[in-house]
C-alpha positions, 0 to 999 in steps of 0.5 A, spaced: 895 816 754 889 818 759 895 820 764 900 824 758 893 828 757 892 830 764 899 832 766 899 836 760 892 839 761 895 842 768 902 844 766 897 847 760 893 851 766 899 852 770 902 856 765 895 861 763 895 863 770 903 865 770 902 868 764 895 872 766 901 876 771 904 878 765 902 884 761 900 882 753 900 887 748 896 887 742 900 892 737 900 895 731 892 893 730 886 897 728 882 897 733 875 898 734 873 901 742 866 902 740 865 908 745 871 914 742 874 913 735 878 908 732 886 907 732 889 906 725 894 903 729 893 902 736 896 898 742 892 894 746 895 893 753 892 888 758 893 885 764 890 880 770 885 880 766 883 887 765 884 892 760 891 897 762 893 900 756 889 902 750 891 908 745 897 910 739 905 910 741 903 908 749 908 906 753 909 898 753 911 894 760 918 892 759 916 885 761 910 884 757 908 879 752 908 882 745 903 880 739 904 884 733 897 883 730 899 889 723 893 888 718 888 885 724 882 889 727 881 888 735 874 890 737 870 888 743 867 881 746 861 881 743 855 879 748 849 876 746 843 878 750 838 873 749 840 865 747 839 858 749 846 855 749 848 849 754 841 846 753 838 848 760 831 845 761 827 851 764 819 851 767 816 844 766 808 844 763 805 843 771 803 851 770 803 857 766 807 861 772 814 859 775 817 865 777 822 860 782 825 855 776 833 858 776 835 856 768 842 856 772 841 849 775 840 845 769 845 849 764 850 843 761 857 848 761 860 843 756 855 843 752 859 844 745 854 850 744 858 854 749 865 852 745 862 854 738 859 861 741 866 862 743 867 861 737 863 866 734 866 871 738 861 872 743 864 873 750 858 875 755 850 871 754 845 872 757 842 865 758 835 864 757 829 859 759 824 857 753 818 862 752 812 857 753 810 860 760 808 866 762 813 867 766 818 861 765 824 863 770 830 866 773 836 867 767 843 867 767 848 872 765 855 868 763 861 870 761 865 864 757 870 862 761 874 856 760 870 852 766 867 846 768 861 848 773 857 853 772 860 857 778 865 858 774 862 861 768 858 865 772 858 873 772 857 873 779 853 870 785 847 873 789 843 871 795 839 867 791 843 863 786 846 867 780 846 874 777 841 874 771 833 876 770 827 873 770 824 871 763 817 872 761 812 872 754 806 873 750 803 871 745 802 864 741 808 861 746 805 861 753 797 860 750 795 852 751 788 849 751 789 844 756 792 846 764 792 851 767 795 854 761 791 861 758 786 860 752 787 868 750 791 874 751 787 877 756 787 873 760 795 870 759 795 879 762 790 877 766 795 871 771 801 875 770 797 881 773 795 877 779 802 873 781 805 881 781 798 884 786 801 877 790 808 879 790 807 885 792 803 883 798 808 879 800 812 885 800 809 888 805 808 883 808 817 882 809 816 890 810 812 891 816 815 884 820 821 889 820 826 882 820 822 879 825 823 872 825 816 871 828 812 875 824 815 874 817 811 871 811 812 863 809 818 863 805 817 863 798 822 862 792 817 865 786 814 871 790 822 872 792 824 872 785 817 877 783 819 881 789 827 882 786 824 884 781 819 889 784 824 892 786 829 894 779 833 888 782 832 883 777 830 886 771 825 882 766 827 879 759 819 879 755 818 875 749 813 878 745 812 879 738 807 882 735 804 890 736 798 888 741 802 884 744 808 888 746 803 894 747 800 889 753 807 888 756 808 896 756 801 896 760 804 892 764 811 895 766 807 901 767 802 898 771 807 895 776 813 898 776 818 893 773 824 894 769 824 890 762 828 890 756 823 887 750 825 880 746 825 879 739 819 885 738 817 883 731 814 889 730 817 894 733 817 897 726 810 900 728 810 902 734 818 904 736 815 910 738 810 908 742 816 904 746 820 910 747 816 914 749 814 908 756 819 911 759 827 909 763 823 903 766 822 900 759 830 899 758 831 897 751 829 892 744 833 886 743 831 883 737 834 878 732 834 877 725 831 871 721 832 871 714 829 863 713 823 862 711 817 858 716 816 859 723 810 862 728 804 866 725 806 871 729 812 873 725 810 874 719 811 881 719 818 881 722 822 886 718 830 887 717 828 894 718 827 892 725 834 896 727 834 902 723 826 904 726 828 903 734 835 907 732 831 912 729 826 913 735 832 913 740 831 907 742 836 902 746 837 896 741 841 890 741 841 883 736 841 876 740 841 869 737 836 866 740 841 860 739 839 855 736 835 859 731 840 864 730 847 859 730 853 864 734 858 863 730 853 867 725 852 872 730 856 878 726 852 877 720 846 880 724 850 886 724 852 886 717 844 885 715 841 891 720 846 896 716 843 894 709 836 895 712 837 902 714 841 902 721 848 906 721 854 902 722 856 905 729 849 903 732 850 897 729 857 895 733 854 898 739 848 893 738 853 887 738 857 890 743 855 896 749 847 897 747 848 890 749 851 890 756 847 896 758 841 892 756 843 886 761 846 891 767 853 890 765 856 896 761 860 898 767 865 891 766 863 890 758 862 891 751 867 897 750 875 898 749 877 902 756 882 902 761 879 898 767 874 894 764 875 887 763 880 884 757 873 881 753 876 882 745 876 879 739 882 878 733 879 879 726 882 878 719 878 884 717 873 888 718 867 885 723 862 885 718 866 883 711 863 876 709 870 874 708 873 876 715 874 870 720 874 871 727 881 869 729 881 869 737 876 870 742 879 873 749 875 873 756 878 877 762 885 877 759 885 868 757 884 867 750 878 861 750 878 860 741 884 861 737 883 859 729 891 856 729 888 850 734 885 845 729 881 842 737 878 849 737 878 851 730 872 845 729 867 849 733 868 854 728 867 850 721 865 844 723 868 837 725 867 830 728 865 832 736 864 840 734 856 838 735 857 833 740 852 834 748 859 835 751 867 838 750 870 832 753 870 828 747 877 826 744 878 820 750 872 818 747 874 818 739 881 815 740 878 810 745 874 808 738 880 808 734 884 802 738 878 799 738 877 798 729 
């Protein structure tokens, strides 16, 4: 059985990379490009793995692949700019500051929360360590290939691991009585601003030794990393919530420089102005959309106008998942709440999808529909923010990785035996159990 599986799994592979030289077509369908206007009844052409074609009555290669999706809308992959799928383990309670930890080095890619995120349509994901630390480590950007090590999933590779940024926080999460750990917030300011006067000295020290093997600083992993950020390589994703606090991180940006996107900004409802007016070095506001009741102190004001107040200071925004607070497959429905709290539906698809992008440094690869990008789409029954319309397939660069018809993929959408389970490879376990009753 075992045996039949394997054969199968690489005639399986063997046909999808003969398939990715062959033209697919997506026609008859209504298409959603999010920069340029809709097409009623576009076509959509791609090819290894990129986008060729996109327009109305264009030209289809002779030997193209052709699936006619009439009454079906094609919009981008969505990407997620903030979330905890594959259950990395980040910085441990040692110290408040670890800038060296890589959350790369701990992301388990079969966990099953990387299928359901699949599931949800969600195609590009900035994988993050947790918010208990000042500054808690380097991130991950993915894209969700089909893969089985992280090298696969990996957006791209770097001198010093993968490409991604480095979290940092505020607030009630990194302050701790016991250690190491800041009691107040001016003091959790207070360590960040050290460890960046530390960086910055190690980065004259690498300057003046002028590739001077003899006369170089002893190697360290988190001031290299602090460094990359110094200087616009690595931009930092800052957690923080309420409005003292996000004013804190807009000090501090200013402060030393660094590039920053703002994480989950509760309250950005009170001082979106104020982070429009930081400047080009404060990037944009990811924010999420809680509609449960409970949680931190610190989040009692969050509003779902949150959106609509950014948009209307000119402020970059997009939507994340935090996953597991917000499950991916729901990540759509972030959009559709933001547009009844005022934010317009044209901001809101580009939330989910290019602000998205622009927000993690990869807008010139995803987050739209244009010829030379990479095939990252989605099929939908309908329109992306109907509560009725089911996300069909998921395609990344050109292979699709979800597709509803497939009942082994369609339970990590609805739920099923194994759809929760630590690892995707679990139907050798289960039938094994059946032989056994």
């Amino acid at each position: 059985m075992y045996k039949s599986r394997l054969t199968a799994l690489l005639i399986g592979i063997c046909l999808g990379m003969m398939a990715q030289e062959r033209p697919i077509a997506f026609t008859n369908a209504y298409i959603i490009p999010i920069e340029g206007a809709d097409l009623a009844k576009g076509t959509l052409i791609i090819k290894g793995g990129k986008i060729i074609g996109l327009g109305n009555n264009i030209s289809i290669p002779a030997d193209a692949q052709i699936n006619d999706l009439k009454g079906q809308v094609i919009m981008p992959g969505l990407v997620d700019s903030h979330s905890h799928i594959g259950s990395g383990e980040g910085a441990d309670a040692s110290a408040p500051i670890q800038p060296e930890i890589r959350i790369s080095d701990s992301i388990n890619v079969e966990n099953t929360s990387i299928r359901r995120a699949q599931a949800g349509g969600i195609t590009t994901v900035n994988v993050m360590p947790g918010s208990g630390h000042l500054l808690s480590g380097q991130t991950v950007y993915l894209k969700l290939r089909r893969g089985t090590t992280i090298d696969e999933l990996a957006v791209e590779k770097t001198a010093h691991g993968y490409l991604g940024g480095m979290k940092m926080a505020n607030g009630t999460n990194s302050r701790r009585e016991a250690g190491n750990f800041p009691g107040t917030r001016s003091k959790s300011a207070s360590l960040v601003r050290e460890q960046f006067i530390k960086a910055q000295a190690y980065q004259a020290k690498i300057k003046l030794a002028a590739g001077d093997a003899n006369k170089l600083p002893a190697r360290d992993l988190g001031m290299e990393a602090l460094v990359e950020v110094i200087e616009g390589k690595r931009t930092v994703h800052h957690h923080t919530h309420r409005h003292d606090d996000i004013i804190t991180v807009l000090r501090l940006q200013k402060e030393f420089g660094f590039r920053v996107v703002l994480h989950h900004v509760s309250e950005a409802w009170a001082v979106a102005d104020e982070i429009k007016a930081a400047g080009d070095g404060v990037i944009g506001a990811s924010i999420i959309i809680v509609d449960s009741p409970g949680g931190k102190l610190e989040t009692k004001e969050i509003r779902f106008s949150n959106g609509a107040s950014l948009e209307k200071a000119g402020v970059l925004c997009g939507f994340h998942t935090d996953d597991p607070i917000t499950d991916s497959r729901w990540f759509l429905r972030s959009g559709a709440l933001a547009i009844r709290y005022g934010m317009t539906r044209n901001e809101s698809l580009k939330a989910m999808t290019i602000n998205n992008a622009k927000l993690v440094g990869l807008d010139k690869r995803v987050g739209s529909l244009a010829i030379g990008k990479d095939a990252d789409l989605l099929v939908l029954s309908g329109d992306p923010f109907s509560v009725y319309t089911k996300i069909q397939e998921t395609w990344v660069e050109g292979q699709r990785v979800f597709n509803r018809l497939d009942p082994s993929d369609r339970k990590f959408a609805t739920g099923g035996v194994g759809a929760a389970m630590d690892t995707m490879d679990h139907t050798d376990l289960l039938e094994h159990e059946s032989e056994d009753l």
